[in-house]
N, C-alpha and C positions, 0 to 999 in steps of 0.2 A: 504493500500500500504506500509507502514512502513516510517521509516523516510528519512528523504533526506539527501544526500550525498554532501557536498560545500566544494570547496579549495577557499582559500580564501590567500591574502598576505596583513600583516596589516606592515605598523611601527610606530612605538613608540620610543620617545624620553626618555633619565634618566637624574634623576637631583640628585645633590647631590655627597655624596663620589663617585657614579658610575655617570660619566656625560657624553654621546654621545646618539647615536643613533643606536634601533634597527631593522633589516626587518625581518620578519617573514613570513614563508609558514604553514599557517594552514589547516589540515583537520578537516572537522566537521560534526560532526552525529547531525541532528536537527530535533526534534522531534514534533508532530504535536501537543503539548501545549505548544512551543517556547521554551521549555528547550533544549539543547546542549549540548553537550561534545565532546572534539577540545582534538588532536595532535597538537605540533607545531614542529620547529626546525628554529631558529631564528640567526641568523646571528650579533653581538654586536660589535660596534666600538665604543669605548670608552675610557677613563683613568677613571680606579680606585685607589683611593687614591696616584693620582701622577703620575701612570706607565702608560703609551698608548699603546694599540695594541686593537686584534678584537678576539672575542672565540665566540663559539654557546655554544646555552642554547637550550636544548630538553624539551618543557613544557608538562605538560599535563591539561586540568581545566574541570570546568563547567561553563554555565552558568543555572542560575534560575530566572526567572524575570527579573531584571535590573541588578542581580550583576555575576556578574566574579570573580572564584576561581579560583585559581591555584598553581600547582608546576612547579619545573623547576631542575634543573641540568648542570653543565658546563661541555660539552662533553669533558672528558680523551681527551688529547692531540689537541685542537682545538684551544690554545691561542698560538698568536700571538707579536713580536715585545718583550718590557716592560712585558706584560702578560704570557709572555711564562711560563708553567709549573703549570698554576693556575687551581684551582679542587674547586668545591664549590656547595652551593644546597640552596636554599631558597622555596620562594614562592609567589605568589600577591592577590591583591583583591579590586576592586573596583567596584561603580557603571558605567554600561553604559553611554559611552561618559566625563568621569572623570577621573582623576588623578587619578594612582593604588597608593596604599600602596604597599612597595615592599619589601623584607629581602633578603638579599643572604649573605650569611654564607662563605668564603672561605680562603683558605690556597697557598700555592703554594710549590710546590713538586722539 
């Protein structure tokens, strides 16, 4: 039959220089030896290093087993408030049901 098709909507809190919270609408292709691979576009309210407002992060990842990869990207013109005009690109990774490691890289324009 091929694999199965899930939307899913997670959130996830940051800690650290990035500190809020964020919601996510995943889609996810899941394959019949539990591997995945997910779209997101995620929604972030947050301050980073001090400035407060809200931008989306477009991720894309896998999963394999227990762990979670991914990338991400802060959508051209999507911050908000303090964040207005911020551009940046990282990526995460962690085991299922754990704390990600996370990097995002960003500047403001």
């Amino acid at each position: 039959m091929g694999p199965s098709l899930n939307e899913l909507r997670v959130t996830e809190d940051f800690v650290g220089d990035l500190a809020g919270e964020g919601a996510a609408r995943m889609l996810q292709t899941l394959r019949a030896d539990g591997s995945a691979y997910f779209v997101a576009v995620e929604r972030v309210t947050a301050t980073l290093d001090g400035r407060a407002g809200s931008f989306v992060l477009q991720d894309e990842g896998s999963l394999v087993g227990n762990r979670v990869k991914g990338t991400w990207f802060v959508v051209p013109g999507s911050a908000t408030g303090d964040l207005a005009g911020l551009r940046g690109e990282g990526g995460f990774e962690a085991e299922l049901g754990q704390n990600a490691d996370y990097t995002l890289s960003y500047w403001f324009e």
